[in-house]
C-alpha positions in Angstrom: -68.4 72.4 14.6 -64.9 70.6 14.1 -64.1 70.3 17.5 -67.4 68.4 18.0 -66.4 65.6 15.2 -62.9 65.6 16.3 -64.3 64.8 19.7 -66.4 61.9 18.2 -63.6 60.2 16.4 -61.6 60.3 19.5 -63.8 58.3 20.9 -64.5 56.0 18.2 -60.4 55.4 17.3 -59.5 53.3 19.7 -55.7 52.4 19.0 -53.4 54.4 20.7 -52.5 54.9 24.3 -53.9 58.7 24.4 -55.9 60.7 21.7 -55.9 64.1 22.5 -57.7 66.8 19.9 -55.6 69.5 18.5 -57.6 73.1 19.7 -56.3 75.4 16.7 -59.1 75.2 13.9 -63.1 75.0 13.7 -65.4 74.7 11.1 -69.0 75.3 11.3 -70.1 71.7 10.8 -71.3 68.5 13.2 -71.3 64.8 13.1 -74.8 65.2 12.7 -74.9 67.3 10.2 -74.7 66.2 5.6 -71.7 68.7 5.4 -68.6 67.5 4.9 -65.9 67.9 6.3 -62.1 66.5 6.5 -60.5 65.7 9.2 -56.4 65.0 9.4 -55.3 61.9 12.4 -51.9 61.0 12.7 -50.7 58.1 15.2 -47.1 56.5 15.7 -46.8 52.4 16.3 -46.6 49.1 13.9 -47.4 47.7 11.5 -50.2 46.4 13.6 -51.7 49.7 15.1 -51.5 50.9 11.4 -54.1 48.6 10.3 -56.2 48.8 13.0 -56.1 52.4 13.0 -57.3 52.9 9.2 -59.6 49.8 9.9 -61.4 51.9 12.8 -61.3 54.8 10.3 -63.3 53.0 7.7 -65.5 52.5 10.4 -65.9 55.7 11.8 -66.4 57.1 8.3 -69.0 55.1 7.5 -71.2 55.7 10.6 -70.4 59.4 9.3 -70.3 59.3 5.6 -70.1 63.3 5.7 -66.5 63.2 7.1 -63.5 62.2 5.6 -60.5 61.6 7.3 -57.0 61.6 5.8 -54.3 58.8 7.8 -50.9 60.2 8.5 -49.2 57.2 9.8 -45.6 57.9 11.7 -44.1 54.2 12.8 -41.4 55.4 14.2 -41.9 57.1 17.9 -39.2 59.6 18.1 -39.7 60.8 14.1 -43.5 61.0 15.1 -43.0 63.9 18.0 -40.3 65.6 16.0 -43.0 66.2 13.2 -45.9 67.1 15.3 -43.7 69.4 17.1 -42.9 71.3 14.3 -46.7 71.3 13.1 -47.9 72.8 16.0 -45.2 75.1 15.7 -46.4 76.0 12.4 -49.9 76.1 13.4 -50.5 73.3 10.9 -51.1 70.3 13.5 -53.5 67.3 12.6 -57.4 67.1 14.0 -57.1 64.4 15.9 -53.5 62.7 17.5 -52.0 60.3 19.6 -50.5 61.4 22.6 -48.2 60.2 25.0 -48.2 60.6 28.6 -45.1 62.7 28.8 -46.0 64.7 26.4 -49.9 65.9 27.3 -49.1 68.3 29.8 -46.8 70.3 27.2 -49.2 70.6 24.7 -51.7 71.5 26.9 -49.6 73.9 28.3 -49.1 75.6 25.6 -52.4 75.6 24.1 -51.8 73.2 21.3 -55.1 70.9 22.6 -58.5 71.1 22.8 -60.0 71.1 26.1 -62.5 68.0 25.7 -64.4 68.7 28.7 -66.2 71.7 26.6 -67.3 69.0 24.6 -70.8 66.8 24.7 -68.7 63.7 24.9 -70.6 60.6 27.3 -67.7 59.4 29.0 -69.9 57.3 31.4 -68.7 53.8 30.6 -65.0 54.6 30.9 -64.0 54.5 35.0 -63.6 57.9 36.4 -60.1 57.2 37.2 -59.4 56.0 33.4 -60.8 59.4 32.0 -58.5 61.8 35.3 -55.3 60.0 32.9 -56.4 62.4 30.2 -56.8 65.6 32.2 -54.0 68.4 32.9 -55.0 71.0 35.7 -58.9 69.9 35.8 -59.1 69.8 32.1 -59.8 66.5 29.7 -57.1 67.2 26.6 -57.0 63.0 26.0 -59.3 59.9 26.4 -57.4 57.0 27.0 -58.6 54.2 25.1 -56.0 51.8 27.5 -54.1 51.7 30.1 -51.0 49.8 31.1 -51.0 47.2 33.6 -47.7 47.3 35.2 -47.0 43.6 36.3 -44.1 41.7 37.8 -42.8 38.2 36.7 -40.3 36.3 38.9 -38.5 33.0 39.9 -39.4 31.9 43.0 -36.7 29.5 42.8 -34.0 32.1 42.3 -36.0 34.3 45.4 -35.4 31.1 48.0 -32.1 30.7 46.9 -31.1 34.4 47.6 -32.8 33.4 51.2 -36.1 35.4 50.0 -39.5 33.9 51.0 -42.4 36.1 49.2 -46.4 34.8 50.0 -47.7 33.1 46.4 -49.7 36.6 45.8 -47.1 39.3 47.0 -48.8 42.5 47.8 -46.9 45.9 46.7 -45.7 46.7 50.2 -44.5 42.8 50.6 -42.6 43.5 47.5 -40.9 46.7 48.9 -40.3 45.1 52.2 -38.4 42.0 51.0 -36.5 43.7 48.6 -35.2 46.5 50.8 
């Protein structure tokens, strides 16, 4: 089945902040299985994520030399959601995307991604709180493959000056406290 591979490359891309599966085609074929089978994965980012991307392709195709899967690299963020909007529009979305975080929900919503958790997909080395970043009303549309770390850098000097003292390992509630 389609949905089956495309749950398997999700898994083994592992580039992008979100790859969600698009729900709208199937095709009676596995992983597993000698048939082939072609799969379409489009991403946004650099130059960078480009190369890794097709790299982790080359990869995935040849643990599965029955599947093929055809790059559609978009650099450029903005042009990237413009163009995948009107595929799904047009019922003509690729297998596998990248998703962003404000944009999961929509798609979801409007039926545009496959539900993962349907899916035999072993999810049991990614933290349970990792995996919830990929779900929209109980349902897994995305594995994240990495999460942000949101992160703080300041001068302490400039803080003592402005007649703010802040403990060498602030706490989040230290932060809001000072700085209120």
């Amino acid at each position: 089945m389609r949905k089956s591979i495309v749950s398997a490359l999700t898994l083994i891309i592992t580039v992008g902040p979100l790859l969600a599966a698009c729900g709208n085609q199937t095709q009676s074929a596995s992983s597993n299985s000698n048939q082939p089978v072609n799969l379409t994965f489009d991403w946004w980012g650099s130059t960078v994520r480009d190369q890794m991307t097709k790299q982790a392709i080359t990869d995935f195709e040849k643990l599965h030399p029955n599947i093929t899967v055809t790059p559609e690299f978009d650099g450029n963020f903005t042009d990237y959601f413009q163009k995948l909007s009107t595929q799904v529009s047009g019922g003509n979305a690729p297998d596998v995307i990248q998703m962003d975080y404000g944009y999961i929900k929509s798609y979801a919503d409007r039926g545009a991604l496959l539900d993962l958790s349907t899916q035999n997909i072993d999810l049991t080395n990614i933290a349970p709180s990792v995996v919830d970043s990929g779900k929209v009303n109980g349902k897994l549309y995305g594995i994240p493959n990495a999460l942000n770390a949101y992160t703080i850098v300041y001068d302490p000097a400039m803080f003592e000056k402005a007649g703010i003292t802040l403990s060498t390992r602030p706490t989040w509630d230290e932060w809001a406290k000072d700085l209120n």
